[in-house]
Each structure stands twice: as structure tokens, then as C-alpha cells.
C-alpha positions in Angstrom: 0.0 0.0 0.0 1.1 3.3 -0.8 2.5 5.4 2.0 0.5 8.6 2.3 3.2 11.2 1.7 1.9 13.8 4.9 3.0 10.7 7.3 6.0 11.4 9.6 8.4 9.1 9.9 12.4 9.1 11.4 14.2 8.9 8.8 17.8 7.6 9.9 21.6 8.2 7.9 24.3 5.5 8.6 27.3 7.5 7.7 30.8 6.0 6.5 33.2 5.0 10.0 36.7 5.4 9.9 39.2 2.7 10.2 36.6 0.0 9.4 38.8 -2.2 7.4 41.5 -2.4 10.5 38.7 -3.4 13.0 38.9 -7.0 12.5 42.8 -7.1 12.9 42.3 -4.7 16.5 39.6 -7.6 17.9 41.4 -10.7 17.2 44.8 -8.5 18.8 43.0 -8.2 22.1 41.1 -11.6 21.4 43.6 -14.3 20.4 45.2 -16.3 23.3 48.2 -16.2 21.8 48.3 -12.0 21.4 50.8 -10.0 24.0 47.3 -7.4 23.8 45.3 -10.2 24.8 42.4 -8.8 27.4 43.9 -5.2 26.8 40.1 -4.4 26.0 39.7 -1.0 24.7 37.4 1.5 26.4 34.2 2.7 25.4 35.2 6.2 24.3 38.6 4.8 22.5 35.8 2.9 20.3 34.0 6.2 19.5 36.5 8.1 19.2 38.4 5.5 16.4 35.4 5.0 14.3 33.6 8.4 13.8 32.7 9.4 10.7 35.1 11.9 9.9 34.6 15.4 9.2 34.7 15.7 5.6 31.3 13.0 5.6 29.7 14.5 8.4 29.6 18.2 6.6 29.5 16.5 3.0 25.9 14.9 3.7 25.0 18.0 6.0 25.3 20.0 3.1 23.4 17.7 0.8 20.4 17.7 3.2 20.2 21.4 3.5 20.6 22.0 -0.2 17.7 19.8 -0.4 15.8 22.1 1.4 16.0 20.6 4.8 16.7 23.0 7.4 20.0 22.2 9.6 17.7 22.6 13.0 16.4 19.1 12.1 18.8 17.7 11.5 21.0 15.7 15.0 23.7 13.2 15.3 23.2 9.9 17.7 25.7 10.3 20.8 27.6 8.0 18.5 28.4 9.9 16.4 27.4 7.2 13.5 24.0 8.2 12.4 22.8 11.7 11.2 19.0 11.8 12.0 16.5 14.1 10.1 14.2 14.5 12.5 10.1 15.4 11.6 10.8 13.7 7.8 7.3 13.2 5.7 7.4 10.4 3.6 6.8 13.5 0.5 10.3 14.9 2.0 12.4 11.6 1.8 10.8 10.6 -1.7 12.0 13.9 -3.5 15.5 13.3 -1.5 16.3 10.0 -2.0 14.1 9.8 -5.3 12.0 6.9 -4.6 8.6 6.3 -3.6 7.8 4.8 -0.3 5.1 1.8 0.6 3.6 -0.2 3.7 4.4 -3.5 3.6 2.7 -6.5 5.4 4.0 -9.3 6.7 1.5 -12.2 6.5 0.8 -14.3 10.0 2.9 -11.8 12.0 0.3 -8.7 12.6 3.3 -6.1 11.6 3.7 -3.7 8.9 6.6 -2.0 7.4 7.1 1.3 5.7 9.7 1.2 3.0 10.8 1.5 -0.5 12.0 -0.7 -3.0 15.5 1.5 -3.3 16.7 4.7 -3.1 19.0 7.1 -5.1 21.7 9.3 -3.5 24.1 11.8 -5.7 27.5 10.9 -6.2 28.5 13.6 -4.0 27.3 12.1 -0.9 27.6 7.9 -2.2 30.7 7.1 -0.3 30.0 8.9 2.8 26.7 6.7 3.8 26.6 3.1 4.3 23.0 3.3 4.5 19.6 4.6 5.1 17.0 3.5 7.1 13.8 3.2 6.0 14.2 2.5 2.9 15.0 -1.1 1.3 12.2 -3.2 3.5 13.3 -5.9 5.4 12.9 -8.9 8.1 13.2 -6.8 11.4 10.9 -5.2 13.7 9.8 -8.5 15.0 13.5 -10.4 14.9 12.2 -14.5 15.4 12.9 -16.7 18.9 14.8 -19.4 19.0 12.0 -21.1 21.3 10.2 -24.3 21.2 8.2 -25.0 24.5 6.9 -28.5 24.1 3.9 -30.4 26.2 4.2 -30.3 29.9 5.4 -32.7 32.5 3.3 -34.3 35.1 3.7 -35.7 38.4 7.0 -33.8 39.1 7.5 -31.7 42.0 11.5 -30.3 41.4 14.6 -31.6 41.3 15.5 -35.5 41.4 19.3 -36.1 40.7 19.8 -37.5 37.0 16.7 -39.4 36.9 14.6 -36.9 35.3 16.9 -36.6 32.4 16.3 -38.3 30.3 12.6 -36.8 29.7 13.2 -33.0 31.8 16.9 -31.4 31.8 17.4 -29.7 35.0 20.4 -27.8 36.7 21.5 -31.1 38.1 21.8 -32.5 34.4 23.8 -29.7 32.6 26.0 -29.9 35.9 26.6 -33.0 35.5 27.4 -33.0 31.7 29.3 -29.6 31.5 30.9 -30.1 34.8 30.6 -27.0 36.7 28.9 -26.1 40.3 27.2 -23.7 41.7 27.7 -20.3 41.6 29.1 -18.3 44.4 29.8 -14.5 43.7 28.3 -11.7 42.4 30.9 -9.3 40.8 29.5 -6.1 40.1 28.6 -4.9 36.6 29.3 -8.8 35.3 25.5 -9.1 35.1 24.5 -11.7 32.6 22.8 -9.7 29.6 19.7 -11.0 27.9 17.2 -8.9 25.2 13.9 -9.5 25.9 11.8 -8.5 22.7 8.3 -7.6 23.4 7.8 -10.1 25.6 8.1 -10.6 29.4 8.8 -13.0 32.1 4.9 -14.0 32.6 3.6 -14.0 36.1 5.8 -13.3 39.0 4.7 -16.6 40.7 6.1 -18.6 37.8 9.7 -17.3 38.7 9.3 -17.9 42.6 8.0 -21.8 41.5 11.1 -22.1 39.4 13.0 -21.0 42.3 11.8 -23.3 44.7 11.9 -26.3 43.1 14.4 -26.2 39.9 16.7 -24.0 41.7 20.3 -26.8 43.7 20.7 -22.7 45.5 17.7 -21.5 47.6 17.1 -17.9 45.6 14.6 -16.0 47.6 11.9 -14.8 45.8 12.5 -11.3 46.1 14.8 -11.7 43.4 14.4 -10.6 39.3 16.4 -9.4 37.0 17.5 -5.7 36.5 15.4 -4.7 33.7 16.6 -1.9 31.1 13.5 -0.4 29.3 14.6 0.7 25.8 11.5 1.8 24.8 11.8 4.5 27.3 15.6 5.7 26.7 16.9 3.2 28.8 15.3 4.4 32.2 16.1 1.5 35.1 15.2 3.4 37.8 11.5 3.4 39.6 11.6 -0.5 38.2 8.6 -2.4 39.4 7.7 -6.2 39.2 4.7 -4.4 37.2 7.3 -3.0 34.4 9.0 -7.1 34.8 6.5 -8.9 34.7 3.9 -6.8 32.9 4.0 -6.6 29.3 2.7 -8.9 27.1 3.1 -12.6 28.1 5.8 -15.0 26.1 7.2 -17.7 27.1 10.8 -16.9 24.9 11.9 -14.7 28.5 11.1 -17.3 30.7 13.1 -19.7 29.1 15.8 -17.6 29.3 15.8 -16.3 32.5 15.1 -19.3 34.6 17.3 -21.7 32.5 20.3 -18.3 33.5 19.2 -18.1 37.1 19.5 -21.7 38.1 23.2 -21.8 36.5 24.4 -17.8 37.6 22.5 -16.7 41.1 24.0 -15.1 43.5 25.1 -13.3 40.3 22.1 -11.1 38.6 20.4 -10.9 35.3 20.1 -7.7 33.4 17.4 -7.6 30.9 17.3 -5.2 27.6 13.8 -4.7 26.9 12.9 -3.5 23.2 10.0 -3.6 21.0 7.3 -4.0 23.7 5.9 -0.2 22.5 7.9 1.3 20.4 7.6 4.3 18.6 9.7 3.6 15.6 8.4 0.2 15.4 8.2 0.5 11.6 10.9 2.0 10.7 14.0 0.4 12.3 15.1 -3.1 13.9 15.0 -4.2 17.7 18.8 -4.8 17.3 19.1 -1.1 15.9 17.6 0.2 18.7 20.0 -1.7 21.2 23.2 -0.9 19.7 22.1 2.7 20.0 21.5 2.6 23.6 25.1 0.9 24.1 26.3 3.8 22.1 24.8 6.1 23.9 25.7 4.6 27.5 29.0 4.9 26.1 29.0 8.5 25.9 26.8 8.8 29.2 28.5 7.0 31.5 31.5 5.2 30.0 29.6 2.1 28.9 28.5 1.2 32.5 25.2 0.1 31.4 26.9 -2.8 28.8 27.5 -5.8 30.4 30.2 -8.5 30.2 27.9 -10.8 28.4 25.1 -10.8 25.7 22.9 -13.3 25.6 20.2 -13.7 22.2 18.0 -15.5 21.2 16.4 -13.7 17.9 17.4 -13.8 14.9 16.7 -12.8 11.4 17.4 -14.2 8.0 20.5 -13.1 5.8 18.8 -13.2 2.5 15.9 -10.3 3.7 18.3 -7.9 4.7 20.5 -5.8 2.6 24.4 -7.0 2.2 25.2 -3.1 3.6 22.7 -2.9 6.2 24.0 -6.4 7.9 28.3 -5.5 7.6 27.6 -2.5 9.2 25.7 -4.1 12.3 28.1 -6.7 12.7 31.0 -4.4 12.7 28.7 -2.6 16.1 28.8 -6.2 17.5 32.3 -6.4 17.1 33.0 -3.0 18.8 31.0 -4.9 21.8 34.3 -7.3 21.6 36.5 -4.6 21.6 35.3 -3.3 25.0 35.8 -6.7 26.8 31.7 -7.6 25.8 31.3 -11.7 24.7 27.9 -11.3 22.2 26.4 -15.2 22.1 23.7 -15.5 18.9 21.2 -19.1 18.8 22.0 -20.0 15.7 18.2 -20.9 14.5 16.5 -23.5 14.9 15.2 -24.9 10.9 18.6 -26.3 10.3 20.0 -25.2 7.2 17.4 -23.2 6.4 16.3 -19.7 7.6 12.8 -18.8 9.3 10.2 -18.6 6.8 10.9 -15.7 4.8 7.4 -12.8 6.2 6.9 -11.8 2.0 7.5 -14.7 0.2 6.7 -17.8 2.4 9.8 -19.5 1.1 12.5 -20.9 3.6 15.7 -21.6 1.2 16.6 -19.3 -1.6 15.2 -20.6 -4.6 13.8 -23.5 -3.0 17.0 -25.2 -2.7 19.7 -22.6 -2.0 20.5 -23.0 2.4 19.4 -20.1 3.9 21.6 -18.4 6.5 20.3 -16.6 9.7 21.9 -13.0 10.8 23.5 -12.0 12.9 24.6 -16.1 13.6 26.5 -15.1 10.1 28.5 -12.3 11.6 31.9 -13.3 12.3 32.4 -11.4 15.8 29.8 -12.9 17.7 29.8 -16.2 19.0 27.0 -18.4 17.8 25.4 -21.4 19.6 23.6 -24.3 18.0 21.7 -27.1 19.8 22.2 -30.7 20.9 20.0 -33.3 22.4 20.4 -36.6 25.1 22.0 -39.5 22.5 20.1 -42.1 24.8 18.3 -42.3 27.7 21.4 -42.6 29.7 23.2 -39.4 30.4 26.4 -40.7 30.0 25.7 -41.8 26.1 26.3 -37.9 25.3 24.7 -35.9 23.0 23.9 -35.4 19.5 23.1 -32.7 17.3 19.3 -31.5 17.6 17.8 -33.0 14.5 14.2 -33.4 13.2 12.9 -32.8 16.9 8.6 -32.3 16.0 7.5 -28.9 16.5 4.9 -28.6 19.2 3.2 -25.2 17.8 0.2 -25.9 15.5 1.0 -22.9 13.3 4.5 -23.4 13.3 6.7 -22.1 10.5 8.7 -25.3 10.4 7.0 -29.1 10.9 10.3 -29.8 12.7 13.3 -28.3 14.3 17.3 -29.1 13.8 20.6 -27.1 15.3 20.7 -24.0 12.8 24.4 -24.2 11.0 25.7 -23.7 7.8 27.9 -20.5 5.7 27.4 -17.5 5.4 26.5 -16.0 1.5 27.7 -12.4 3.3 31.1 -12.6 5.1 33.7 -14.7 4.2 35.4 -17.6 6.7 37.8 -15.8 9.4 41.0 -16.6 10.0 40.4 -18.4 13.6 38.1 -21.0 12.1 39.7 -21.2 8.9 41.8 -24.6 10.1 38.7 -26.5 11.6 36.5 -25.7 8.3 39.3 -26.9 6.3 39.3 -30.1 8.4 35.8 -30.7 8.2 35.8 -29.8 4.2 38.3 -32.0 3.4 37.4 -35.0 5.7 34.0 -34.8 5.4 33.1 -33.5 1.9 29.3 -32.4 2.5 27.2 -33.6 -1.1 26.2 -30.3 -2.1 27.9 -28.1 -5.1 28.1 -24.3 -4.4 25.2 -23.5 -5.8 24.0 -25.2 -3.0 26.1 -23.2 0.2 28.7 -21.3 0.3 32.2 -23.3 1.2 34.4 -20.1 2.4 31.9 -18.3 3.9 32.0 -17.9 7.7 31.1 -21.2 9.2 28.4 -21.4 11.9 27.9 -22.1 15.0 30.6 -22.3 17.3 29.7 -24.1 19.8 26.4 -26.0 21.0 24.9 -27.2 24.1 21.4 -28.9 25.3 18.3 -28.0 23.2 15.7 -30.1 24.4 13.4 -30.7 27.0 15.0 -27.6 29.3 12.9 -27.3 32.7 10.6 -24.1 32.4 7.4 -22.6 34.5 4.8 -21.3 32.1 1.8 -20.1 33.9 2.4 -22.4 36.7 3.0 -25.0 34.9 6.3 -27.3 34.3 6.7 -27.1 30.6 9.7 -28.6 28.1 11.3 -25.8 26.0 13.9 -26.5 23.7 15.8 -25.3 20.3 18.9 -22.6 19.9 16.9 -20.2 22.4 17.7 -23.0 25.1 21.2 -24.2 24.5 22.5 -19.9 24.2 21.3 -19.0 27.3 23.1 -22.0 28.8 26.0 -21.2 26.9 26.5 -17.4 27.9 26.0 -18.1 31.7 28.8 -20.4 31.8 30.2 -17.7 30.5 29.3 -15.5 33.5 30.5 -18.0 35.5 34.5 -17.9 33.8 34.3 -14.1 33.7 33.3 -14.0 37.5 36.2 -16.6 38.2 38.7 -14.5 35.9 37.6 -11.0 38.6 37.8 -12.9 41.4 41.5 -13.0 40.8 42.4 -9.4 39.0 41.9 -10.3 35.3 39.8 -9.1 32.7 36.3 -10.0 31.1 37.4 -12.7 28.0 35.5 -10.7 25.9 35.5 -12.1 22.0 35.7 -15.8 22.8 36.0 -17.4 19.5 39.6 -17.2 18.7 39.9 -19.1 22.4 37.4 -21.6 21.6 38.9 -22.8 18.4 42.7 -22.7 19.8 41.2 -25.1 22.4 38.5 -28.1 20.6 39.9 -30.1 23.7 37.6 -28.3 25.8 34.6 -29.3 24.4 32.8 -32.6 24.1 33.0 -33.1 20.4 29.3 -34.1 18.7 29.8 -36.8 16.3 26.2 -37.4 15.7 23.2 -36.2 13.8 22.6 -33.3 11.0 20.4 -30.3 10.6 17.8 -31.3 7.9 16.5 -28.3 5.7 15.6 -27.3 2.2 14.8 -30.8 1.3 17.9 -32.8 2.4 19.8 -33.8 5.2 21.8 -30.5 5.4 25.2 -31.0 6.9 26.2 -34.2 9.1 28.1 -34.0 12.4 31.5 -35.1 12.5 34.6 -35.0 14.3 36.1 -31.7 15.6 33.9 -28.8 14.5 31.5 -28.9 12.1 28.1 -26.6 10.6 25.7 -28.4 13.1 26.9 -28.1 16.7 30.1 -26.4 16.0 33.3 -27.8 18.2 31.0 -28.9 20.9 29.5 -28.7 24.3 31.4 -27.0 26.6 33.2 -29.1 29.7 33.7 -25.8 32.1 36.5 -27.6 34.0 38.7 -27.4 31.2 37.4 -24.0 29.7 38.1 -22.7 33.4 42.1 -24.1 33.6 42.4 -22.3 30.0 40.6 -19.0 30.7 42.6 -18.8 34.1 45.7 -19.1 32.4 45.4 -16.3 30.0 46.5 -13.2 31.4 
């Protein structure tokens, strides 16, 4: 539908950063084990400071805009310093600038509309100071898609029993048992664990005290929930309430989450981001957008206080709906996070090697056939997680790779769900993984041509851990949850658990942990077992060392905590 042109919208101008070429070589410097800057993290105005746009783009597409007729009073740049807003823009306005003509778009089964066009024109003048403009080119975003399954619930079952349960319930006592850590005991300030919470909330407050009381090895009183950071209200956390918690709109995507973190963190806290719940600019610009501002932002504030050590998402989007601009540029903010010390964990989907259903066309592969990456799992700086599940009712059998696991929704996008994993069509392999995708490549030739995936794109996930039949209270009720939105929030609160470990004695956050994990597959229990069906085959097979279904593993924290303690 045509958008009428009197309508308002924000109209947003990603301007050219400097020194974006040299960013990857500055991470893996204070990231690789082996680095004499290893830990040296970089503060949060260093970051700022080394990627502005320079001055020459800044008045270059400040002078475009007024010549255009905008007047300068409108126009504002983000604390940032990276986007150039035009604030009060009618859709008339941004059609005469940008030449184009602008549209609401629907997105079938999902209630959400979308204003944008189908492309936009800029002068050569201005072309190579802007990366992008948003809105414009429409695509996947306002709603980004959880990574969560809940499944039937369990009966009969008042809390924890040992390993028994297992094989049909995975509680604390089971991922203790196969990841080998214990119980938390400190609570280092500012090492909150992170998780976004999109639209959604906790559900009742009684589910959380249940949870407490009988999933819960630690007594948590029931006093306790997370520190919640409302987004859609600049970030405010003071004056919290359980109301502001617990109130919005029931999901059940934060309640996996935040119990399956709790039981595995307390006494350490859990901060939650929360976008999307009422926002303003709800068709105009991504959930993730609207984060990475506010971490901006706290950066110029108050020094990136309100950034935790670890992120913690389950959402994702699909590669092939976004623009090739729009997803380099946010995956260059994610690896600023990893600059500052900040470990960002992505689920890595959960249709195997295909994306989520694709909101405009329906389809799930590209071209039917062609596997379907997820963003921002593609992004080489962040650390993405697949899924596994029990090999047997006995524990001690292991796991295998979450594969063709039914769906328990009725409208489901996907009959079934496997461990999202795959290549990226966007970014190509990076040089820490480069040895273990060779390995896998050569000793394990997957049947596909490359019209098929993409053989030196970056290789997803990294790592993996349990993805089924995860203890959860939903509306007083024990319930199963499972997929990639299980096995990440597992994953980043061992995390929490190495970083408190690493304070405890003077060192740093880890920060970026890839180039750690793949200099150390010993520390993981390799998954030999299983693929991630999609697109009408078998997608890839587990194997050996790592591989595009559960990455190099599960994690075994005894051996990730000798490593981490030995870096400096």
C-alpha cells in the first residue's frame, strides 16, 4: 500500500566510519590467546573516538540535506556519532530526496507492517559517505524471530530428582553434570549476565518464585528478578517495578531464558534489555538497531557502565531479507562490543539449514534449494550457539546434534526443528576458524555443489549445548522448552560463571571468545552425531572436531576454566 506522503516518519543516515577495514585485525589482537594485547580491551570512548565518521562525511551529507531544502535545526547526530537523524521527515520529503517512492508493507501471520521502498538514489557527492539509510530497502526486522520451542508439559514432578529426570526433563542437576561446573558463588558487580527480551516478558511473577523453589540446587529468595533496562523508554532503570518485569505482554521466549540463566548464575544477577514491547519507531527500524544505540549512547553517558560482560540472544533474522550493507555494518557494532571486553552469544536458529520462513514470500531456502543463512549467527564477531539433544536415555551416552525434533506449535513455520548451522553467502570464513573448516571440508566433503552453500563463507555455530526438554514454569506449569533459544542462554551463563572466576582473581572480562574456543576443541565434548535437515535434504552431518551443526562442541567448564585462568 502506498504510503500517504503527509505521514512522519524518522528517517535515519548510517554515515561511512573510519578505520573499518583495521577493525577486524584490532579484535582478534585483544582476542587471540596467543596476542601480548590479549584482554587489553579497549574503552568505550577509544571505540568512538576511532570510528567516527570523519569530518569531511559529516559536513559533506549535512550539506546535501540542507541543499535539499531541509533545514539544519532538524537535523542531529546519535551520541555515536554514526547516524545523522533528520528528525520530523514526511514520507513527501524523503521521496523527493532519495528519489524513490515509499510503501507499507505487510508481513503475513505476524500482525506487523513495514514502511519502506524498493531503493533509493543518493548523488555521487554524498555515495561514499553513507553506508545506508534506514527506512528505505524493506526488510525482516521489527519483529526479529525466537529461537523457542516449548513443548507439552510434564506431570507428576515436584523439582529436582538427581539424574533421573533426564532423560525426559533437563534440569540444573543435568547440565551440571554433563558440562561439569557447580554452583555459583559470587556476584561481581557490573558482570550481570545480559539477555534482550523483545516484546515479551517474564509472565507472572509466581512462575519465577515456583522455578526458584523447586528447579533452583541454591535457595534464591523470591524477592529476586532481573534488573530490567527499558529501551523503549531511553533506557530508564530506575523506579523499576515487578509491574514493568512482569507486565507486558506474556511470552514464554523470556522465561526460558531467564530461569534456565538463574538456576546456572545466582547469587550473580540478570540484566534484561527490553525492546520492541511499545515502540515508537516500530516500523521504521530493527530491535537490534535500537540496542546498539542505547550501548552507544551509554558509552557517551557513563562510559559504557550500562553494557554488560555478556550478551545473551535468542532472535534472529534471515541473511537473504536484509541488505548486504545494512547487515556489515551491524556486525561491525557487535564487534566494537568485543573490543570493550563484551562476549555477544547468537542461537543460531533452529530450521537447520534453512532460515525462518521468509514474512513476503513464504519460502525458507533461496530458490527453493539454495540453504538459507540466519543474521546475525553469520556475523563473524559474535559467538553463535547451536543445539544438541540426550544420545540415549542414559546421560552418560552424550549428545547429538538436535535433529528433526517435532514442532509442538500448530501454526508453526517449520514441521520440525534441527541445530541452525551452515555458511554465510555475506562474510567470508575468518582466520580463527579457517583450520577447523578446512578439516571438516576436506574429511568430510558435504554432497552439495556451491550452488547449493557457500564453502568459504564464515562457518556457523561455534559451539552448542542442550536444546531439548529444558525445565521451564509457564503459567504455573512445568513445561519442556527446547531449540537454539535453550542451548544460548546456557552457553553465555557459563560464561558469566569464567568471567566471575577470571575478577575474582584481577583479570579481565574474555571478551570475544572465539579465537579461544577454536585454539582449544579439547575443551569441548565433540558431537559426532546427527545433522540439521532443511531445504529438502539432510543439510550438513556432524562429524569430528567442528563442524556446521553443533560447532566444536559442548562445553566441559572444568577445562574452559584451567584455559581462561591461564590467560593473562
Amino acid at each position: 500500500m502506498r504510503a500517504d506522503p503527509g505521514d512522519i516518519m524518522p528517517l535515519r543516515i548510517g554515515l561511512a566510519q573510519r578505520n573499518v577495514d583495521l577493525a577486524p585485525g584490532w579484535l582478534l589482537d585483544v582476542s587471540d590467546p596467543k596476542s601480548a594485547n590479549f584482554g587489553k580491551h579497549w574503552s568505550a570512548q577509544r571505540v568512538i573516538e576511532t570510528f567516527t565518521p570523519s569530518n569531511e562525511t559529516v559536513d559533506q551529507v549535512v550539506q546535501w540535506l540542507v541543499d535539499s531544502g531541509i533545514d539544519s535545526e532538524r537535523l542531529a547526530l546519535t551520541p555515536g556519532y554514526n547516524w545523522l537523524l533528520v528528525h520530523n521527515t514526511t514520507v513527501e520529503e524523503a521521496e523527493v530526496l532519495l528519489n524513490t517512492t515509499y510503501y507499507h508493507y505487510y508481513y503475513p501471520g505476524r500482525d506487523i507492517t513495514r514502511i519502506g521502498s524498493e531503493g533509493y538514489n543518493l548523488p555521487e557527492s554524498v555515495k561514499k559517505h553513507i553506508d545506508i539509510i534506514i527506512p528505505t530497502t524493506p526488510y525482516e526486522g521489527v519483529q526479529p524471530i525466537p529461537q523457542q520451542v516449548i513443548g507439552p508439559g510434564v506431570t507428576n514432578l515436584d523439582g529436582l530428582a538427581g539424574l533421573d529426570t533426564c532423560q525426559y526433563l533437563i534440569t540444573i542437576e543435568c547440565l551440571r553434570h554433563l558440562y561439569k561446573f557447580g554452583p555459583g558463588n559470587s556476584s561481581t558487580p557490573g558482570n550481570e549476565l545480559g539477555i534482550a527480551q523483545w516484546g515479551d516478558s517474564l509472565g507472572p511473577r509466581e512462575d519465577l518464585d515456583l522455578f526458584f523453589n523447586n528447579f533452583t540446587t541454591q535457595p534464591i529468595p523470591q524477592s529476586t528478578a532481573p534488573e530490567l533496562i527499558d529501551l523503549n523508554y531511553g533506557g530508564d532503570k530506575e523506579n523499576v517495578t515487578d509491574l514493568d518485569i512482569f507486565g507486558y505482554i506474556f511470552g514464554s521466549e523470556s522465561a526460558l531464558d531467564v530461569q534456565t540463566a538463574y538456576s546456572i548464575v545466582y547469587p550473580q544477577n540478570i540484566r534484561l534489555y527490553q525492546v520492541g514491547a511499545d515502540s515508537s519507531e516500530a516500523e521504521t527500524r530493527s530491535n537490534f538497531d535500537t540496542l546498539l544505540d542505547f550501548f552507544h549512547t551509554s558509552a557517551v553517558i557513563d562510559g559504557g557502565e550500562a553494557i554488560t560482560n555478556v550478551l545473551s540472544f535468542s532472535y534472529l533474522q534471515t541473511e537473504v531479507t536484509l541488505p548486504i550493507e545494512y547487515q556489515r555494518r551491524q556486525c561491525i557494532e557487535w564487534l566494537k562490543l568485543g573490543l570493550q571486553g563484551v562476549s555477544v552469544l547468537f542461537a543460531s536458529g533452529d530450521s537447520g539449514v534453512a532460515a525462518n520462513r521468509d514474512p513476503l514470500t513464504g519460502q525458507t531456502c533461496l530458490d527453493g534449494e539454495r540453504f538459507s543463512p540466519s543474521f546475525p549467527a553469520n556475523c563473524p564477531w559474535v559467538t553463535t550457539v547451536g543445539a544438541t539433544s540426550l544420545g540415549s536415555k542414559n546421560i552418560d551416552d552424550g549428545e547429538v546434534a538436535l535433529d528433526n525434533i517435532p514442532n509442538p506449535f500448530e501454526q508453526a513455520d517449520n514441521q520440525y526443528i534441527s541445530s541452525g548451522g551452515g555458511f554465510s553467502n555475506v562474510f567470508d570464513q575468518p582466520s580463527y576458524q579457517k583450520k577447523a573448516v578446512s578439516f571438516y571440508l576436506d574429511n568430510y566433503p558435504p554432497p552439495y555443489n556451491n550452488s547449493v552453500y557457500n564453502p568459504s563463507g564464515r562457518g556457523f555455530p561455534d559451539i552448542s549445548a542442550l536444546g531439548q526438554n529444558i525445565s521451564v514454569i509457564v503459567n504455573g506449569n512445568v513445561q519442556r522448552g527446547g531449540g537454539t533459544s535453550a542451548s544460548t542462554p546456557i552457553v553465555a551463563s557459563l560464561v558469566t560463571l569464567l568471567n566471575e572466576e577470571r575478577l575474582a582473581v584481577g583479570k579481565r572480562p574474555i571478551g570475544f571468545l572465539n579465537p579461544i574456543l577454536y585454539a582449544h576443541p579439547e575443551a569441548f565434548n565433540d558431537v559426532v552425531e546427527g545433522s540439521n535437515p532443511g531445504c529438502g535434504t539432510e543439510g550438513f552431518r556432524a562429524a569430528k572436531g567442528w563442524d556446521p551443526v553443533t560447532g566444536l562442541g559442548t562445553p566441559n567448564y572444568a577445562k574452559l576454566r584451567k584455559i581462561v585462568l591461564s590467560l593473562p
